[in-house]
C-alpha positions as CSV (number, residue, x, y, z in Angstrom):
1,X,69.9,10.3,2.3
2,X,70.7,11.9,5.6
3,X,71.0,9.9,8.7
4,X,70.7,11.6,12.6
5,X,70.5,9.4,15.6
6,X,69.4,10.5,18.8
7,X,68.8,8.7,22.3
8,X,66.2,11.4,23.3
9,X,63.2,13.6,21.2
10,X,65.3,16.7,22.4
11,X,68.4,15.4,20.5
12,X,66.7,14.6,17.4
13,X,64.9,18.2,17.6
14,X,68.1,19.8,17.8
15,X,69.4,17.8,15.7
16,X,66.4,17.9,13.1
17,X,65.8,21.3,13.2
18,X,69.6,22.6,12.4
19,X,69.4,20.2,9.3
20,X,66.2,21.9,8.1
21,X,67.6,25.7,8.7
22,X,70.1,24.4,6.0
23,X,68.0,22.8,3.6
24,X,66.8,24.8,-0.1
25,X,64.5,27.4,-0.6
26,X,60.8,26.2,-1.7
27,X,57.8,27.5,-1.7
28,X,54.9,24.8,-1.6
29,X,51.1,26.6,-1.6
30,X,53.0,29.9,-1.7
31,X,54.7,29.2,1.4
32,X,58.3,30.2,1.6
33,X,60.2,27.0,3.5
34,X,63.2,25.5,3.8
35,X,63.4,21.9,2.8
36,X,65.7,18.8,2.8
37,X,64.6,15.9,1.1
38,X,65.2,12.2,1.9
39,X,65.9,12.1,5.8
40,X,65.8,8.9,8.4
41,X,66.0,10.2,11.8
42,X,66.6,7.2,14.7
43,X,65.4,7.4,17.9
44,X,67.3,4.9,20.2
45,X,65.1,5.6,23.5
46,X,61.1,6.2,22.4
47,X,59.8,6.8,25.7
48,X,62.3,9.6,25.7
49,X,59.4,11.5,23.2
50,X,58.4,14.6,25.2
51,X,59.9,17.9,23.7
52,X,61.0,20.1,26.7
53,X,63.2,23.0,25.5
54,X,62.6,25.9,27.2
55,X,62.4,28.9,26.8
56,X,62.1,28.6,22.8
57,X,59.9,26.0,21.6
58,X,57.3,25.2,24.4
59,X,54.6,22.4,23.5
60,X,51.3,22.1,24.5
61,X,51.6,18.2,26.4
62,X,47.8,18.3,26.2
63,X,47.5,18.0,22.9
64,X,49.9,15.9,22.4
65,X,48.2,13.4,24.8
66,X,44.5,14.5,23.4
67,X,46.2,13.6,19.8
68,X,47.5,10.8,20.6
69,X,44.2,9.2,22.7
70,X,41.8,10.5,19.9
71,X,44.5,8.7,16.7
72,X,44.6,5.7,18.8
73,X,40.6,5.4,19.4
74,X,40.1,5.6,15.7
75,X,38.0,8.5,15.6
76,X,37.8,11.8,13.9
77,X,35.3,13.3,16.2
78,X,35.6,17.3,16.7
79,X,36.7,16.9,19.9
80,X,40.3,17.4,18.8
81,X,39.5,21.2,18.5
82,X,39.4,21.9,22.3
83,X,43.1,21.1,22.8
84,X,44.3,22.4,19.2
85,X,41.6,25.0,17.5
86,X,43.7,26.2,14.6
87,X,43.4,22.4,13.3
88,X,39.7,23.9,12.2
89,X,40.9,25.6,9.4
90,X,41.9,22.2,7.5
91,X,38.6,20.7,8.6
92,X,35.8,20.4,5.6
93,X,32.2,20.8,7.2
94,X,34.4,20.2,10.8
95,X,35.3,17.0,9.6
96,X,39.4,16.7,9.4
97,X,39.3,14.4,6.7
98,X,42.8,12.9,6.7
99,X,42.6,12.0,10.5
100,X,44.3,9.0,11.2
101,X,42.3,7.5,13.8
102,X,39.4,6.1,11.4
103,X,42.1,4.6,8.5
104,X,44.4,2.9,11.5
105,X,41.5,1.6,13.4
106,X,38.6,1.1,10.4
107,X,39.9,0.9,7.6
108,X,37.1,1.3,5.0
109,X,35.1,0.5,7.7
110,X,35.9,-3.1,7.7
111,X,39.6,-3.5,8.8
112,X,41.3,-2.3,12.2
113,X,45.1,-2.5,10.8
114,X,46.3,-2.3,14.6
115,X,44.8,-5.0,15.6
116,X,46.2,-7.1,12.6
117,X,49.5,-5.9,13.0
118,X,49.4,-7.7,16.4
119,X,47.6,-10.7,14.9
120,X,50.5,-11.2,12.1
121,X,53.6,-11.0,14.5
122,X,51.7,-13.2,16.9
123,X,50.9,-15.8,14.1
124,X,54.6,-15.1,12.6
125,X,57.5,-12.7,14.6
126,X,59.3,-13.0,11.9
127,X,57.1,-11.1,9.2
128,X,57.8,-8.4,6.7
129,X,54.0,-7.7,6.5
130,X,53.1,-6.0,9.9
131,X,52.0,-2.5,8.2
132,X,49.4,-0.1,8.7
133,X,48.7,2.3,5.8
134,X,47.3,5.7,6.2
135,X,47.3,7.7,2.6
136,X,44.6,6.6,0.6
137,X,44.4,7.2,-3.2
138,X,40.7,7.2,-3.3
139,X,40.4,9.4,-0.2
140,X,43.5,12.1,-0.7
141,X,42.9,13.1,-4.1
142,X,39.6,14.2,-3.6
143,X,40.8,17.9,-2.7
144,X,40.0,17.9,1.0
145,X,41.7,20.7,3.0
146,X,43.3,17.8,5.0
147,X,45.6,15.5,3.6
148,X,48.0,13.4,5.6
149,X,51.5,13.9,6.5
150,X,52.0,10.2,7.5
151,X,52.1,7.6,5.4
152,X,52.0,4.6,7.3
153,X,54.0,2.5,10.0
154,X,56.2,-0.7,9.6
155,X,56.8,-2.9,12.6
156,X,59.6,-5.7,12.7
157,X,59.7,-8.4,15.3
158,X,63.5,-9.3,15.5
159,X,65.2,-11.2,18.7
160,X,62.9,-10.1,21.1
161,X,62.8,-6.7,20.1
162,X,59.7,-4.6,18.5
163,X,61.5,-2.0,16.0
164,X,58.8,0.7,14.3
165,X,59.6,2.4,11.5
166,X,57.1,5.9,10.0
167,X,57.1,6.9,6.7
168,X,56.3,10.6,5.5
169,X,56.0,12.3,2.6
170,X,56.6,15.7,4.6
171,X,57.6,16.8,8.5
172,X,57.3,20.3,9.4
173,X,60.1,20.2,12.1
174,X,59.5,23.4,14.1
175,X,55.4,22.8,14.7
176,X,54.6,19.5,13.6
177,X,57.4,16.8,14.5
178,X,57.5,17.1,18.5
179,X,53.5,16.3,18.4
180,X,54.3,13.5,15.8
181,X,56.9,12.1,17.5
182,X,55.4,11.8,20.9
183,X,51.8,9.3,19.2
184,X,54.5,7.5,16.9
185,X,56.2,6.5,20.0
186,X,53.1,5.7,22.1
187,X,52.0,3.4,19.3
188,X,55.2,1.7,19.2
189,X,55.2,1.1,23.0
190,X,51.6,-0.5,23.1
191,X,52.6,-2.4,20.0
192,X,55.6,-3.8,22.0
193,X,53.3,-4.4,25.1
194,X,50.7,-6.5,23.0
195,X,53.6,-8.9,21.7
196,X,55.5,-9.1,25.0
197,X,58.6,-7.5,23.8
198,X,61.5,-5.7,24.3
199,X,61.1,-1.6,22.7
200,X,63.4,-1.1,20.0
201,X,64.5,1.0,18.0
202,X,62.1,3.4,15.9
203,X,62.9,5.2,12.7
204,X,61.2,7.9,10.7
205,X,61.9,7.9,7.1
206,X,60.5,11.7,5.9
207,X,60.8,12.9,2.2
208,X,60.4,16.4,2.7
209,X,61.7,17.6,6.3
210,X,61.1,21.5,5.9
211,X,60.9,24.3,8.0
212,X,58.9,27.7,7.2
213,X,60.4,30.3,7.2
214,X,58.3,32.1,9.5
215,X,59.5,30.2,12.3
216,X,63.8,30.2,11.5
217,X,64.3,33.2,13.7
218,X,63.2,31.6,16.6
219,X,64.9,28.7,15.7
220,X,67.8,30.1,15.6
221,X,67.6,30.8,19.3
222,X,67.3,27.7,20.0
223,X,70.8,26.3,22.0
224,X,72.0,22.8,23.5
225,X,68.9,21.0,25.0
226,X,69.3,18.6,28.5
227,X,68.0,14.7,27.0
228,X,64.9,14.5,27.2
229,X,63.7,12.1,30.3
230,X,61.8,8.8,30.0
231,X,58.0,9.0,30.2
232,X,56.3,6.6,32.5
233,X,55.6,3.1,30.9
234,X,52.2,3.3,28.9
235,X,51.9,-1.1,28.4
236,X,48.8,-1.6,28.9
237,X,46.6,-5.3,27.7
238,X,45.1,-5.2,24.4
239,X,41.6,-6.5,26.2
240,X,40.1,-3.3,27.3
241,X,42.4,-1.0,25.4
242,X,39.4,1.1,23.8
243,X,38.0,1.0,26.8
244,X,41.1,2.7,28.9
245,X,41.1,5.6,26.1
246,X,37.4,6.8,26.8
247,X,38.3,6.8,29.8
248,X,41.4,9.2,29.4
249,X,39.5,10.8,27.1
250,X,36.9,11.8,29.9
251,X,39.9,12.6,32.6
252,X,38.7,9.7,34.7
253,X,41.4,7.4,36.9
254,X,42.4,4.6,35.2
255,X,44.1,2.4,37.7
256,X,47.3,2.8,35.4
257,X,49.7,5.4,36.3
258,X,50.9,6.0,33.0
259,X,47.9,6.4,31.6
260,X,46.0,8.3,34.8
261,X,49.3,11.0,34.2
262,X,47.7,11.7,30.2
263,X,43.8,11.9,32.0
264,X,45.4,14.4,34.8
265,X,47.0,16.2,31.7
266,X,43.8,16.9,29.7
267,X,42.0,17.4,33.1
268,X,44.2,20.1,34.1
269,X,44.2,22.1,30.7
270,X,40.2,21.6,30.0
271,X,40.5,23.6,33.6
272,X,42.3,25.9,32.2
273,X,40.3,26.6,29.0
274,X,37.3,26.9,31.0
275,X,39.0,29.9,32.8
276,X,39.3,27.6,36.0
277,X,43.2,29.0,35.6
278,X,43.8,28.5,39.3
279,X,42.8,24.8,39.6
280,X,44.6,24.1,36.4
281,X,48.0,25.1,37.8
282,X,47.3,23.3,41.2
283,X,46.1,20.1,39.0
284,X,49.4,20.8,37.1
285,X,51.5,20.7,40.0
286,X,49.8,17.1,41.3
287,X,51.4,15.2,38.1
288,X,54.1,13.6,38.5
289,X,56.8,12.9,35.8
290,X,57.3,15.1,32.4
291,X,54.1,15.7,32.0
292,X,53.4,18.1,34.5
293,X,56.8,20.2,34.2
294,X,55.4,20.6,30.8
295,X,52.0,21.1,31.2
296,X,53.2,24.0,34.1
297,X,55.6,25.2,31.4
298,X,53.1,25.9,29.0
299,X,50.3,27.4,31.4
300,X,53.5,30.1,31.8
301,X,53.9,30.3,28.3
302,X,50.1,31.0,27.4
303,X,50.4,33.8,30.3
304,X,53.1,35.5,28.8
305,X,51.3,35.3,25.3
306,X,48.2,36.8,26.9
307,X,50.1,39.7,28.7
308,X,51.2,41.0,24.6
309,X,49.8,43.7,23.3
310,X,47.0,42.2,21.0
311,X,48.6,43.1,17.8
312,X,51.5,41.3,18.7
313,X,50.3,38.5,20.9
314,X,50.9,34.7,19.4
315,X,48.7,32.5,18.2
316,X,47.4,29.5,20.5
């Protein structure tokens, strides 16, 4: 197994992404990759989750906030498809069948595995059996366009410290992991927050961390990133949690700076979808923290796509 530790998500990208570049040639559905099997990454610092590593990989903050509210809420509503459209195409009849939301938080419809993660550590902090379980047997080999990456999330309670641990069968470095990344961490955080303790460490334990090969060239551009910075603190009670996310989910203030900075986010790039491009950048500006240098970021990024000749322009 390989080990890299990192204190920030910009580390661990670096870090991540130079491993894949190295790993074997492999062609999965036809698609040539490169792949390294068996890999734990560490991630001492999880607020530290926001990629920022300009000019070469740019992400799209809104999504990663719209993907982490609409994971945590437990749906699978197609809402998801005005921050990320392309996640269409592994949707049967608009359904994304291996969303995570509805196995997390209603488990054939009759458990909420979040909940009783925080209802085991409280009833015993030193338990081995704080899981939630995502890949289903009787779901995932039905053929559905969707299947998930994720296979489910360990939590340890250990002298005062929550540590979280993710288990994949397969990480797409370059597209996939900064997104990944960024709800893993907000889970762990909350998870921390319901059982009054201390963030520790979190580990993701991937069996096949691959990159395409489509996307190596600009990898290899990619140089030395600065750490990334801490995101606000997201703690929040577990007593009107579901309620806080519909309202992020419909950009209204939450009384929680943290959490008003992700319904700014989405605010600001619904703006900009809806051709409102000035008020988007000015909303953009107002949010404070990493957020809104990477939300402003972006909005430059999806100019400079736009001003390509159409042949060549990228994809959104």
């Amino acid at each position: 197994m390989t080990h890299l530790t990192a204190d920030s998500m910009a580390e661990l990208f670096a870090g991540a992404v130079t491993l894949a570049k190295s790993g074997e040639k492999v062609s999965p559905r036809g698609m040539s990759t490169r792949e390294v099997r068996d890999v734990h990454l560490l991630l001492t610092q999880p607020r530290a989750r926001l990629l920022y590593a300009p000019p070469t990989r740019l992400v799209n903050p809104a999504f990663a906030v719209a993907e982490t509210v609409w994971h945590l809420s437990g749906s699978d509503a197609p809402w998801i498809f005005d921050y990320n459209a392309r996640l269409r195409q592994y949707a049967d009849d608009g359904v994304l069948r291996g969303a995570y939301g509805p196995r997390m938080r209603n488990w054939a419809g009759r458990v909420d595995q979040l909940a009783r993660v925080v209802e085991i550590l409280k009833e015993d902090p030193d338990s081995r059996r704080a899981l939630i379980q995502l890949y289903d047997p009787a779901q995932d080999a039905a053929g559905h366009k969707d299947v998930p990456c994720t296979l489910g999330f360990r939590f340890h309670l250990r002298n005062g410290r929550l540590h979280m641990a993710t288990m994949m069968r397969g990480q797409d470095v370059w597209i996939g992991m900064p997104y990944d990344v960024f709800f893993y961490s907000v889970l762990h955080e909350l998870a921390a927050g319901w059982l009054d303790a201390k963030l520790g460490e979190f580990h993701l334990h991937i069996g096949s961390l691959h990159i395409y090969d489509e996307h190596v060239e600009q990898a290899e551009l990619l140089t030395s990133l600065t750490a990334s910075p801490l995101m606000p603190e997201l703690r929040t009670p577990w007593t009107g949690f579901d309620d806080l996310l519909d309202q992020v989910e419909a950009h209204d203030v939450t009384g929680h700076p943290g959490w008003d900075a992700m319904a700014e986010t989405l605010h600001s790039y619904r703006l900009w979808k809806d051709d409102q491009r000035a008020q988007a950048w000015r909303a953009a500006d107002k949010i404070d923290g990493p957020l809104g240098q990477a939300l402003t970021a972006w909005y430059g990024e999806l100019q400079r796509r736009s001003s390509k000749p159409a042949a060549t322009a990228g994809v959104r």
